[in-house]
C-alpha positions as CSV (number, residue, x, y, z in Angstrom):
1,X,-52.2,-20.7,15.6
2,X,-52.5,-24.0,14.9
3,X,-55.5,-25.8,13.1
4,X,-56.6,-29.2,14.8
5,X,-59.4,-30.7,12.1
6,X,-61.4,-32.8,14.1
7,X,-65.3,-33.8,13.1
8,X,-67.4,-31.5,14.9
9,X,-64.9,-29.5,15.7
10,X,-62.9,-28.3,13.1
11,X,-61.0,-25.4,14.8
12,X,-59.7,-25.7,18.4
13,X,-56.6,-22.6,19.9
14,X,-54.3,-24.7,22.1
15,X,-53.1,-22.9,24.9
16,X,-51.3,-23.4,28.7
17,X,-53.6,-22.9,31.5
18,X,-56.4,-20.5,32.0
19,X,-54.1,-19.0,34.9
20,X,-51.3,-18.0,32.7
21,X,-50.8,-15.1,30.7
22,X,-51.0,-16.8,27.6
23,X,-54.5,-17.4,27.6
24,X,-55.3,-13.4,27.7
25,X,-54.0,-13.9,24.1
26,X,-55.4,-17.5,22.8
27,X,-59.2,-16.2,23.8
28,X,-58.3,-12.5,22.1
29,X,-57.4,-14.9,19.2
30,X,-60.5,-17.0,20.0
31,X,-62.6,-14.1,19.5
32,X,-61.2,-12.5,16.4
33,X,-61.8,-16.1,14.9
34,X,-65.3,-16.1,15.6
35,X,-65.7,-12.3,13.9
36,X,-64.3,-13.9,11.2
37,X,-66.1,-16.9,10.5
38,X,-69.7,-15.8,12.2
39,X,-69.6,-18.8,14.0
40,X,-67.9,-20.2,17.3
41,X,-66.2,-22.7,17.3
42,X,-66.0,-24.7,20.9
43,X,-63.2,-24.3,23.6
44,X,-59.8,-23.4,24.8
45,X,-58.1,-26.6,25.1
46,X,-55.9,-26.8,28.5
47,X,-52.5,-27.9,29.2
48,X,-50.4,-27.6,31.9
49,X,-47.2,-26.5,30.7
50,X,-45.9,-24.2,28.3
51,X,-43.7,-26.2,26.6
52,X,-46.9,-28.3,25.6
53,X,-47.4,-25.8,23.8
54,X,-44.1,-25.0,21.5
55,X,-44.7,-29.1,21.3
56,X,-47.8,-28.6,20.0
57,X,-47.2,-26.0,17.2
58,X,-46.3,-26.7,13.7
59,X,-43.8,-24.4,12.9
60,X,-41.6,-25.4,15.7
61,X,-41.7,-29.0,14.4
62,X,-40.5,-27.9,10.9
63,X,-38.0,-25.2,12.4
64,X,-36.6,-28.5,14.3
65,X,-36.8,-30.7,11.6
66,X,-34.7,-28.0,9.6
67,X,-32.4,-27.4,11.7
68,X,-31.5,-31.4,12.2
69,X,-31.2,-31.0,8.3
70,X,-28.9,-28.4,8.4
71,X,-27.1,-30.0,11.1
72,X,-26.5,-33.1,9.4
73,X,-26.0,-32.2,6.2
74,X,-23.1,-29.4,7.6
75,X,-21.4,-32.6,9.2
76,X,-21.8,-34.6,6.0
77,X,-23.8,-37.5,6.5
78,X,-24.7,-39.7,3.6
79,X,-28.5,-38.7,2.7
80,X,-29.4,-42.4,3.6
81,X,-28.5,-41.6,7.0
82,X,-30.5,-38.0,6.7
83,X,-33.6,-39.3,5.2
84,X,-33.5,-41.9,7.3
85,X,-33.8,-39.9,10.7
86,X,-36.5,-37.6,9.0
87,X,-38.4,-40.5,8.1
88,X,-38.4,-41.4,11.8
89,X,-39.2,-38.1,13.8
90,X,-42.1,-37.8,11.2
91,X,-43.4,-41.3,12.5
92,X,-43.1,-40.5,15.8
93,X,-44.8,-37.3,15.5
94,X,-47.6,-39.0,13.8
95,X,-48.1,-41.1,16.7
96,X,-48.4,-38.9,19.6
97,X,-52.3,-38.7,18.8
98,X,-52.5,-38.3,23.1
99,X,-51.3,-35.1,22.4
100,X,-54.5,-33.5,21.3
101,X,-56.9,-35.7,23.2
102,X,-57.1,-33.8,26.1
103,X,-60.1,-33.2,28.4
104,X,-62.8,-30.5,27.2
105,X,-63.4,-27.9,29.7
106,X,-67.2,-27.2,29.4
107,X,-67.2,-24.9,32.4
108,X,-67.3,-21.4,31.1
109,X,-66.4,-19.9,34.0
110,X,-62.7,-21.3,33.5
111,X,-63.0,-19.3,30.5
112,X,-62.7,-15.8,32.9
113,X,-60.1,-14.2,31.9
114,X,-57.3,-12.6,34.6
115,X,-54.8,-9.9,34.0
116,X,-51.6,-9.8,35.2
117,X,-49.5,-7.0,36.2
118,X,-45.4,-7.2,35.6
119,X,-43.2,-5.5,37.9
120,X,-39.3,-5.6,38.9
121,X,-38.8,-7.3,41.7
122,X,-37.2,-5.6,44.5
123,X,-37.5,-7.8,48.2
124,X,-39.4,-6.6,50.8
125,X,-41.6,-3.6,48.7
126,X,-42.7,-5.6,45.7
127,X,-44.5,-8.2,48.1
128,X,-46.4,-5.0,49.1
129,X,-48.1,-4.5,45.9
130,X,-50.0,-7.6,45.8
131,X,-53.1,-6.9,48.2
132,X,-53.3,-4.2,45.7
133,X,-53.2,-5.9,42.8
134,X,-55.9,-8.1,44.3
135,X,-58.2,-5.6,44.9
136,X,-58.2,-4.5,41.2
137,X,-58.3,-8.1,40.1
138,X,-54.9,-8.5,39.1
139,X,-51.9,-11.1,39.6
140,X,-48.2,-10.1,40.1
141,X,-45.8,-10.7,37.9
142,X,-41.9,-10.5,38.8
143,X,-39.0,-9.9,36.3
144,X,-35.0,-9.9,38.0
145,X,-33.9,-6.2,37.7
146,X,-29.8,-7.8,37.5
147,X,-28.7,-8.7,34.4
148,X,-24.8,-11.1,34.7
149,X,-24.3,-11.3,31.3
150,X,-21.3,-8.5,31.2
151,X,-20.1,-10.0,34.0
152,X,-20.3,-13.7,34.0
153,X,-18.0,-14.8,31.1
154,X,-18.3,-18.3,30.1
155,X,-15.1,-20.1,28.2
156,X,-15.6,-22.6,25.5
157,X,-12.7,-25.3,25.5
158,X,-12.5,-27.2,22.7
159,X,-10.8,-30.5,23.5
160,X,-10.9,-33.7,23.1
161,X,-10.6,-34.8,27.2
162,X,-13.3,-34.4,29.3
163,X,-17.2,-34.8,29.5
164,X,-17.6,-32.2,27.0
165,X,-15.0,-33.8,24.2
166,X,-15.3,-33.0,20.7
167,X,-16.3,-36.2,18.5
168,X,-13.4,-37.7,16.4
169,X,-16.7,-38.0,13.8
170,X,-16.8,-34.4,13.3
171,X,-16.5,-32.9,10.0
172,X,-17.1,-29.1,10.9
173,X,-16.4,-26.7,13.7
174,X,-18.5,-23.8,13.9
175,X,-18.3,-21.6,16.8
176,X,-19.7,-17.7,16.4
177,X,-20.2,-15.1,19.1
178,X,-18.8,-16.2,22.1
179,X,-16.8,-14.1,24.4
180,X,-14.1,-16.4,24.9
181,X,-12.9,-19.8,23.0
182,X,-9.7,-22.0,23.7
183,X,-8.8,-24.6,21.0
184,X,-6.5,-27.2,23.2
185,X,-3.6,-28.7,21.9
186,X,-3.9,-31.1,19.5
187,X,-7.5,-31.4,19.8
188,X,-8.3,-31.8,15.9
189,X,-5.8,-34.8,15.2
190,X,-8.5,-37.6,16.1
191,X,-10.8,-36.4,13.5
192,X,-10.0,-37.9,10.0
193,X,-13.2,-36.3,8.9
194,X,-12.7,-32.9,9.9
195,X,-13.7,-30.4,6.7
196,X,-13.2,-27.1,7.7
197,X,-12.6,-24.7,11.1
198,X,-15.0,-21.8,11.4
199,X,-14.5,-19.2,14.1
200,X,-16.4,-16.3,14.0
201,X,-17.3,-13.1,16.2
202,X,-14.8,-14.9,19.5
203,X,-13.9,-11.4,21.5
204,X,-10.9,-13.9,22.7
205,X,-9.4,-16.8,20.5
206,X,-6.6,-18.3,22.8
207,X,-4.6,-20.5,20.4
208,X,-1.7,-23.0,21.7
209,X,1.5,-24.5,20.4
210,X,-0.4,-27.3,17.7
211,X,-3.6,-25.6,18.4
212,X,-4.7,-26.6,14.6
213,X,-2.6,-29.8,14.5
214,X,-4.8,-32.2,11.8
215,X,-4.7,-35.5,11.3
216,X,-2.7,-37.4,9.1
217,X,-5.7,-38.8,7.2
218,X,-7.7,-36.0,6.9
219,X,-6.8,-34.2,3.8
220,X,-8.7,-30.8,2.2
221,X,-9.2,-28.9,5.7
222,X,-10.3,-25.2,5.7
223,X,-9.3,-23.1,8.4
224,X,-11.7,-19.5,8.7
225,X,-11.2,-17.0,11.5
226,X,-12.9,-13.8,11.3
227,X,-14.3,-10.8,13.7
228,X,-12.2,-12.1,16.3
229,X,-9.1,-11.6,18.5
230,X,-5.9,-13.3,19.7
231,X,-3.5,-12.0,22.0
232,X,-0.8,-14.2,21.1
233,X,-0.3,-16.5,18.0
234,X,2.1,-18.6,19.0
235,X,4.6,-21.1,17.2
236,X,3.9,-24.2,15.4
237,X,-0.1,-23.3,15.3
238,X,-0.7,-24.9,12.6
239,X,0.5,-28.8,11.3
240,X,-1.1,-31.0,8.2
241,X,-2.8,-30.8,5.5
242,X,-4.2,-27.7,5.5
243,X,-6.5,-26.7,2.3
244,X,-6.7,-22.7,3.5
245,X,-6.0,-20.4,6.3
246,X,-8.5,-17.0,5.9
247,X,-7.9,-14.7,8.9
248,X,-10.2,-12.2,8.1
249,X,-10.4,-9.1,10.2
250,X,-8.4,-10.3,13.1
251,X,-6.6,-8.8,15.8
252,X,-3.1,-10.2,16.8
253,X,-1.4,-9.2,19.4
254,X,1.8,-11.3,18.8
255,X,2.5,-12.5,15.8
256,X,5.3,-15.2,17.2
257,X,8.4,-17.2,15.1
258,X,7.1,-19.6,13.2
259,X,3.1,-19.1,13.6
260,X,2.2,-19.9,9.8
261,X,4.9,-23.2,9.4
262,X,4.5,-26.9,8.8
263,X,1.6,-26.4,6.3
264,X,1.5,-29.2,3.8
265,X,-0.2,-28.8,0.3
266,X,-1.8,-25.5,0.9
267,X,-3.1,-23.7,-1.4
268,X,-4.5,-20.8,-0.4
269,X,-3.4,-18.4,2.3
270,X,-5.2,-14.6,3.1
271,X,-4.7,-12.3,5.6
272,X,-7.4,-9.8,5.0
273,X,-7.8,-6.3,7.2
274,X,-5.8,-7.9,10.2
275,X,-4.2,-5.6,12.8
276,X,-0.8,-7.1,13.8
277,X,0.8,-4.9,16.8
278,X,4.1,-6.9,17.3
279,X,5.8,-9.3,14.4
280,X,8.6,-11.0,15.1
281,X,11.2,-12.6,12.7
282,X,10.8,-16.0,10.6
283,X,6.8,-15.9,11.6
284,X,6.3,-17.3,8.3
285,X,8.7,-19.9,7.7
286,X,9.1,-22.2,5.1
287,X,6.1,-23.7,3.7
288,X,4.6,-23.8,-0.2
289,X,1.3,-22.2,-0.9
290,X,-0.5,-21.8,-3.9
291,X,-1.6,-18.1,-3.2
292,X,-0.2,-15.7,-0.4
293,X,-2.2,-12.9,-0.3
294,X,-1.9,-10.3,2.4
295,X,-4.9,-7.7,2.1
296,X,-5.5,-4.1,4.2
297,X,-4.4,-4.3,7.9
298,X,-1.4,-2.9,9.5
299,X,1.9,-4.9,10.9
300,X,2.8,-2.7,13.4
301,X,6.2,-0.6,13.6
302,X,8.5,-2.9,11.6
303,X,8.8,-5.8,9.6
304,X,11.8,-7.6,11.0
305,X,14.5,-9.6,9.0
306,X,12.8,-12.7,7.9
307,X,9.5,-12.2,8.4
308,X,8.5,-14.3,5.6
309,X,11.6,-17.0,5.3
310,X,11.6,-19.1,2.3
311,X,8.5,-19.3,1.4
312,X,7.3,-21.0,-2.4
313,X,4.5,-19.9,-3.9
314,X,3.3,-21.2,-6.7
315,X,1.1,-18.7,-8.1
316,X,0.7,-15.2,-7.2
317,X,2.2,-13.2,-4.0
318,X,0.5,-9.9,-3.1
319,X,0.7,-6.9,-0.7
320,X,-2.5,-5.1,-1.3
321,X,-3.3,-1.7,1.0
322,X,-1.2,-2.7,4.2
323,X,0.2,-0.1,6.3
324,X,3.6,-1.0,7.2
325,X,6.6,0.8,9.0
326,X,9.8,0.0,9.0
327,X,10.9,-2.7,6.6
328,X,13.9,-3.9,7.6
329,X,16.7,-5.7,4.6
330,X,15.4,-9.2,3.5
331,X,12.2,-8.9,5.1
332,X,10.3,-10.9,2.1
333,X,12.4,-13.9,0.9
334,X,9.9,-15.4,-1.2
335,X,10.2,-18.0,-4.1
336,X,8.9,-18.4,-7.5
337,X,6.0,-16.7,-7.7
338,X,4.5,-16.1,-10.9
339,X,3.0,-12.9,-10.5
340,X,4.3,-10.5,-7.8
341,X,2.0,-7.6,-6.9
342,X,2.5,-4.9,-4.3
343,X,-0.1,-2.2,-4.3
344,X,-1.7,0.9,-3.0
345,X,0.5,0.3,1.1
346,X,1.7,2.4,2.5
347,X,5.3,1.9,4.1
348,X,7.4,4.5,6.1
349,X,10.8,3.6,5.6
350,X,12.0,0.7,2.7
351,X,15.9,-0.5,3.8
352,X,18.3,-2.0,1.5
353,X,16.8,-5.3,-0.3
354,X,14.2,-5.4,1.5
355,X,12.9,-7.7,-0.7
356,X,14.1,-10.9,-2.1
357,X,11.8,-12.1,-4.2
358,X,12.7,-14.8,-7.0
359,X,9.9,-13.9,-9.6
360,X,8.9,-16.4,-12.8
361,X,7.0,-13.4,-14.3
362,X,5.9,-10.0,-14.0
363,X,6.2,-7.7,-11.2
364,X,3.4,-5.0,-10.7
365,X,4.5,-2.2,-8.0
366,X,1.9,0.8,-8.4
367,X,-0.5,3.1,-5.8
368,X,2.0,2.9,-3.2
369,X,3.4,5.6,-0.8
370,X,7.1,5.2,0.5
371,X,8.4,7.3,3.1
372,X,12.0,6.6,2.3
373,X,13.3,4.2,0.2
374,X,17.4,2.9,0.5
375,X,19.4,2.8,-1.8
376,X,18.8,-1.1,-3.8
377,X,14.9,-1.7,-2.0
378,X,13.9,-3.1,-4.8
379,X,17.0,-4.9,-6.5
380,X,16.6,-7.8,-4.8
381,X,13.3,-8.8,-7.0
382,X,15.1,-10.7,-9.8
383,X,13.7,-13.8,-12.0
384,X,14.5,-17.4,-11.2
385,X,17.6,-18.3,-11.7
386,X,16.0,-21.5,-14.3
387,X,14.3,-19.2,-15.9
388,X,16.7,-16.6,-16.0
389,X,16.7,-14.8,-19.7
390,X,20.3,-14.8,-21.2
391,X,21.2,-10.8,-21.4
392,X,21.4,-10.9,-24.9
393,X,18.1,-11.7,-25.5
394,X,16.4,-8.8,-24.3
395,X,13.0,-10.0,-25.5
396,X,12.3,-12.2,-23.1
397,X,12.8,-10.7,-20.0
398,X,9.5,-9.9,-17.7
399,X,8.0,-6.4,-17.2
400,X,8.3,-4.4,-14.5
401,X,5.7,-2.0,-13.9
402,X,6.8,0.9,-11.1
403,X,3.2,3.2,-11.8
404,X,1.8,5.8,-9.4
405,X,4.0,5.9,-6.9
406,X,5.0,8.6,-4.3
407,X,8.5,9.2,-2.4
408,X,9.3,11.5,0.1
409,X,13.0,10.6,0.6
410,X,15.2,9.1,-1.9
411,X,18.6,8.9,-3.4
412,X,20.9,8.2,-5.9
413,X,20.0,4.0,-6.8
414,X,16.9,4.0,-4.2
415,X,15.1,2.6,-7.8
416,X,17.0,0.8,-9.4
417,X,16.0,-2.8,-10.9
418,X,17.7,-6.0,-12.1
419,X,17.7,-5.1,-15.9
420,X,18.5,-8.6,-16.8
421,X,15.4,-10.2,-15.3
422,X,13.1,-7.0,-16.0
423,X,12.3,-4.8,-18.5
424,X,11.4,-1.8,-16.1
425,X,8.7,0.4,-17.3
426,X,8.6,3.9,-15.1
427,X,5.3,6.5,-15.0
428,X,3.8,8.8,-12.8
429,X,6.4,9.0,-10.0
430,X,5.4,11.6,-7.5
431,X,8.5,13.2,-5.1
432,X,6.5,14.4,-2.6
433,X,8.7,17.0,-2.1
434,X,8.2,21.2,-2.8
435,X,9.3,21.6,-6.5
436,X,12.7,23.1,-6.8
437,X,14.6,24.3,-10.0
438,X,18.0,23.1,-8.7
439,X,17.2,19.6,-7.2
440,X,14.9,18.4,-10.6
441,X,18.0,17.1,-12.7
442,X,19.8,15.7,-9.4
443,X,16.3,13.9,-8.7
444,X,16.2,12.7,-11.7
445,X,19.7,11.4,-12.4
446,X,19.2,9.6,-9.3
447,X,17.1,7.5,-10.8
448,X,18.7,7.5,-14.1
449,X,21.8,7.2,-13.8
450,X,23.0,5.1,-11.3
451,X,25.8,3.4,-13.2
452,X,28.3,3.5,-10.1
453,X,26.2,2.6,-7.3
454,X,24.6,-0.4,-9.2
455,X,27.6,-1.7,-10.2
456,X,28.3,-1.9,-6.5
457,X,25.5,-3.9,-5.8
458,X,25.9,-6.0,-9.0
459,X,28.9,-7.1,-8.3
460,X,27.8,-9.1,-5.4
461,X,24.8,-10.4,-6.3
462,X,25.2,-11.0,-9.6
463,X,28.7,-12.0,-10.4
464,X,28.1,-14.2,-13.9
465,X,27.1,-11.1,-16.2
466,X,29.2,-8.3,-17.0
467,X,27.7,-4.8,-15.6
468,X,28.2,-3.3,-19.4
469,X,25.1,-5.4,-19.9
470,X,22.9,-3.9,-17.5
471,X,22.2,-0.7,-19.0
472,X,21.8,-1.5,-22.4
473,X,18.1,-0.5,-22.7
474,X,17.8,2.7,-21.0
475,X,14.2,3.3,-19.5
476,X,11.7,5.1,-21.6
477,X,11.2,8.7,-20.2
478,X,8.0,10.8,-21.0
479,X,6.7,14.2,-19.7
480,X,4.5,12.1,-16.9
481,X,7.2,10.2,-15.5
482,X,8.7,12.4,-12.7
483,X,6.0,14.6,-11.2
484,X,6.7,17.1,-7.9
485,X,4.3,18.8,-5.6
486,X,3.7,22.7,-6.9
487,X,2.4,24.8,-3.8
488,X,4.3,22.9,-1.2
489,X,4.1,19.9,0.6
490,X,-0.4,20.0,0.3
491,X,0.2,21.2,-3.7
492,X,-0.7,19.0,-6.6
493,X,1.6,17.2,-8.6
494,X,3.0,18.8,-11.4
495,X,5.4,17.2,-14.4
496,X,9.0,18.2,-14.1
497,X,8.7,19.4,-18.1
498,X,5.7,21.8,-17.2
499,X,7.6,22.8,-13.7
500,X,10.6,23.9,-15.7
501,X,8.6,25.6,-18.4
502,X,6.5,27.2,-16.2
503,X,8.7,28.6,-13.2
504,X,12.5,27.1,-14.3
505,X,12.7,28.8,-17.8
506,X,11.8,32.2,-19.1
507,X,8.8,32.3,-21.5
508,X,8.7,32.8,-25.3
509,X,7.4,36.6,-24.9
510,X,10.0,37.5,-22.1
511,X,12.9,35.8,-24.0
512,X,12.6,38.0,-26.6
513,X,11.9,40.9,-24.8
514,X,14.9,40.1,-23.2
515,X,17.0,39.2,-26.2
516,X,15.6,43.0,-27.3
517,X,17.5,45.0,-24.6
518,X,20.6,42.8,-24.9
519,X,20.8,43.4,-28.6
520,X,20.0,46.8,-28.1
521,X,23.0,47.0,-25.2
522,X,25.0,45.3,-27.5
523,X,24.8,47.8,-30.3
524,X,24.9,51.0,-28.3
525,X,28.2,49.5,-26.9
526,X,29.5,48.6,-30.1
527,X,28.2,52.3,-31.5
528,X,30.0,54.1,-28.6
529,X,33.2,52.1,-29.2
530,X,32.9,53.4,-33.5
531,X,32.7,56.6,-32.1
532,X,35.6,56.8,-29.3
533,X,38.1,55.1,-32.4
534,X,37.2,58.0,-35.4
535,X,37.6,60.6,-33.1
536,X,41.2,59.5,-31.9
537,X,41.7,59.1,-35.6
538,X,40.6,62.1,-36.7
539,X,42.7,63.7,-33.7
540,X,45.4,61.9,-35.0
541,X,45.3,63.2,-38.5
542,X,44.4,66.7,-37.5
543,X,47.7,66.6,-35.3
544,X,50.6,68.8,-36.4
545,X,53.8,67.5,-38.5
546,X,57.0,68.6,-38.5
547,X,59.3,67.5,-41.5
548,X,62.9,68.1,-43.0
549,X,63.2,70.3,-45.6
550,X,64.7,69.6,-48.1
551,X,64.2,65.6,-47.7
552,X,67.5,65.2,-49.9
553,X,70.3,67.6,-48.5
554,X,72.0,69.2,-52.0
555,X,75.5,68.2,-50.8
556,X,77.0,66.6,-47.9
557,X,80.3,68.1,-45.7
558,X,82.8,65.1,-45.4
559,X,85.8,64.5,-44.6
560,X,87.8,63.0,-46.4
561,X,91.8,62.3,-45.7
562,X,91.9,64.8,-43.6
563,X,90.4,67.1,-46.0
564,X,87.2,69.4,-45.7
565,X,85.5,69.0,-48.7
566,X,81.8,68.8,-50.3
567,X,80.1,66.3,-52.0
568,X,77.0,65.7,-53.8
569,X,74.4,64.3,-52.6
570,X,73.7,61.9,-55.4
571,X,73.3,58.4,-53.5
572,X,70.5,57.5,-51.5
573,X,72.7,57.8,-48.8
574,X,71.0,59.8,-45.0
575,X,70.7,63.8,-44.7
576,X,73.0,65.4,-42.8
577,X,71.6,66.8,-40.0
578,X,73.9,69.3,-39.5
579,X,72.0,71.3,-42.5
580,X,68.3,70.2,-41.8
581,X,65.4,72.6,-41.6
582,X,62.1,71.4,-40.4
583,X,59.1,73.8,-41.0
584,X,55.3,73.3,-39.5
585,X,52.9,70.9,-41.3
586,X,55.4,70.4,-44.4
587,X,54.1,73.5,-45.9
588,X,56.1,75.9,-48.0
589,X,55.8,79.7,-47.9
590,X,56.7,81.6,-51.1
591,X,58.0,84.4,-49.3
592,X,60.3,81.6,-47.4
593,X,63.8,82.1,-48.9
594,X,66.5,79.8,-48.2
595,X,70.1,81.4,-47.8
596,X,72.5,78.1,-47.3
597,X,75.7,79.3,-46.4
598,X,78.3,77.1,-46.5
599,X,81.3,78.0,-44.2
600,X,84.6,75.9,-44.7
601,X,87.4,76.0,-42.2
602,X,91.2,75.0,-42.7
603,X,93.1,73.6,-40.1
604,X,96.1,76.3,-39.5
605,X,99.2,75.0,-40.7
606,X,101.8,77.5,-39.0
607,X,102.3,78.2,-35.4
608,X,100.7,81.4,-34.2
């Protein structure tokens, strides 16, 4: 309560009238004062109306006085101007001495204090209740039972027309929790002033073709939308010199061609947690930025062809946690960023070149989960033609960081990278895909070796180097490179080294085992084999011989002009085998005698 010093009375509570419920309270106040102090101190001044009384207390006169402060200082007026007006609500203040000289009630019986009794109205039964209040010395109070605030919405329509036009002095827009705001067309452009466009916590942000349209004076403008949502962005929003565009938690039905266009010297541009149902193409089209960074949110089903059209940016371009479905082929043209980031989204299916992104350095690609990637998605991130290393100078070219990742579809040149812009470093990429013996080396080689199919696409796009250049430096390979899911699809990832060792390849203790039994087959083979050949040799020896006896025969019958006659057998010349004699196993009895008779016949010489 309020201290009025006054000579002989240094204390006085300033209250409404005595028949109002405010001054149950003042002379409960009243009374603790006195306990206090041991010692009363006067009256209850009166007034007539309550807001007397907000008039009459201190702390609303510095709660006003702050917020005129705040108010000016938040539309930048020079602090001439701002001390100035302080200077002269404090005078007038000073002044109003009537405001406290008000008429002593020395009656104590005003001082009788009367309860009141609150009730909901309700016609025709809460009438009833006052000859019983009455009785018990009470008045009745009504409250309304109907509350029209969840059905009475009121639009704000920020325009420049009308009784209700925005200032062309303005220097900031602030509008927060209302349940529907329109910004007109073309309503900024008459303020040269304007510093920066907040809208906050709008349950519905209707936005028209120029809707942000500046002026072509005012320079430095900050655009902030957050908690809010618009049904449709449409084309051509935004026109000037715009400083920064922050949409921050936004929903957008819509996202219409050419929303984010005609932006001149901006140099910052965030989309932060916004939930775009429906994009369509070219909704960013051709403007520079400084930094374009889109952060969490989803963009619906697909990003169409286009959807980011020649854009420039100057420093960094990043795609940090957005979900994403379908990325269609040349989805992100994007110049001459400096630093290219795309990081822990999430995207379902990754076409051809879907992006084309001239990079001037490095290009970070790491915590992301594909679906399915196409075959060249990522060969369309190259460096800037001016900047371009020559491809013998491998030293120079930018890194390429592909870390953490997971596929779950891929094929042969779904990664492959422009070798002569980046020097592509590969770790911790996770097929999300069972582990199998068969398909490790084919996933693997597909992203290898991809000599044939990136010839195909190096062909077109890069026609002034020879593809013999391109894989020069093969890409470093260690046991955490390629990783694959053990225990199907909810299994943890695994190297492709320990898989094999583990479940592709037999173990040191079973190898030899095995090599055991084999060498141990082998020789019991081998032994049966040694045995089968000696005992057909020994069968073979052990079989009976028959020979000619003699070997030389002693003389030989010939022939010889018509003559019978007998011959020695002196010359080396073949046994007759007329006189042969073979005898079993070439042995030679003693008892054996040999009777050779020789019989001659000669031919008869006179007729018989």
């Amino acid at each position: 309560m309020p201290k009025v010093h006054k000579k002989g009375n240094p204390l006085r509570i300033i209250v409404s009238c005595i028949n109002n419920p405010q001054y149950k309270l003042a002379s409960y106040l009243k009374q603790i004062i006195d306990k206090s102090v041991n010692k009363s101190f006067g009256y209850i001044i009166y007034y007539h109306y309550v807001g007397d009384i907000l008039v009459a207390l201190p702390f609303y006169h510095e709660k006003n006085i702050t917020d005129l402060i705040d108010i000016l200082l938040a539309n930048d007026y020079p602090l001439q101007t701002i001390f100035s007006t302080i200077n002269g609500r404090i005078k007038k203040l000073a002044k109003r001495k009537n405001l406290y000289d008000n008429k002593i009630v020395l009656n104590t019986n005003d001082n009788i204090i009367t309860k009141y009794f609150l009730i909901s109205y309700v016609q025709n039964i809460s009438e009833k209740f006052k000859s019983i209040a009455d009785k018990i010395k009470h008045k009745i109070v009504h409250k309304p039972i109907n509350n029209l605030n969840s059905v009475i919405k009121t639009e704000l329509i920020l325009t420049t027309e009308g009784d209700r036009r925005l200032s062309p002095h303005t220097s900031r827009i602030l509008v927060s929790n209302c349940s529907s705001v329109m910004l007109a067309n073309s309503s900024l452009v008459s303020m040269t002033g304007l510093r920066s466009v907040d809208l906050v916590n709008v349950a519905n942000l209707t936005l028209v073709r120029q809707s942000f349209e500046l002026s072509p004076y005012s320079t430095r403008t900050r655009i902030y939308v957050r908690n809010s949502s618009i049904d449709v962005m449409p084309s051509f929003v935004f026109r000037g010199d715009v400083e920064a565009i922050t949409f921050e938690n936004v929903r957008i039905g819509q996202l219409s061609a050419f929303s984010f266009a005609n932006l001149i010297h901006t140099e910052n541009l965030r989309l932060e947690n916004c939930r775009v149902e429906t994009t369509e193409a070219q909704a960013f089209k051709k403007f520079e930025v400084g930094y374009l960074h889109v952060i969490g949110g989803t963009f619906g089903d697909q990003m169409p062809t286009r959807t980011m059209n020649d854009i420039e940016v100057y420093h960094k371009f990043m795609l940090d946690g957005v979900r994403m479905g379908v990325v269609r082929s040349n989805a992100f043209i994007v110049k001459s960023p400096r630093t290219v980031a795309i990081q822990n989204c999430i995207v379902d299916n990754l076409e051809s070149e879907a992006f084309d992104v001239t990079a001037q350095g490095a290009v970070i690609i790491k915590n992301n989960t594909f679906g399915s990637i196409s075959v060249g998605a990522f060969l369309g991130i190259r460096a800037d033609r001016e900047t371009r290393s020559p491809p013998s100078s491998a030293s120079l070219t930018h890194d390429l960081i592909f870390k953490n990742n997971s596929v779950s579809n891929f094929e042969e040149g779904s990664l492959m990278f422009d070798r002569t812009s980046f020097r592509p470093e590969l770790d911790n990429l996770i097929i999300s895909i069972p582990c199998d013996c068969q398909m490790l080396p084919v996933w693997k080689n597909y992203v290898l070796n991809y000599t044939n199919v990136y010839s195909r696409f190096f062909a077109r796009e890069n026609l002034f180097v020879p593809p013999q250049s391109q894989l020069q430096e093969p890409i470093n390979e260690t046991p955490e490179t390629f990783l694959c899911l053990d225990g199907g699809i909810d299994g943890t990832p695994i190297g492709f080294a320990d898989y094999e060792g583990r479940h592709c390849s037999l173990g040191g203790s079973t190898l030899i085992f095995i090599l055991i039994i084999v060498g141990a087959i082998l020789a019991l083979i081998i032994g049966v084999c040694l045995i089968v050949w000696c005992c057909r040799r020994r069968r073979q020896n052990n079989r009976k011989k028959w020979i000619s006896v003699p070997t030389n025969a002693p003389d030989v019958v010939s022939k010889k002009n018509g003559v019978i006659g007998r011959e020695a057998a002196t010359s080396g010349a073949p046994v007759d085998s007329r006189i042969t004699m073979v005898v079993p196993d070439g042995r030679l009895y003693r008892e054996t005698e040999f009777h050779v008779i020789v019989e001659k016949a000669e031919p008869l010489t006179t007729e018989l």
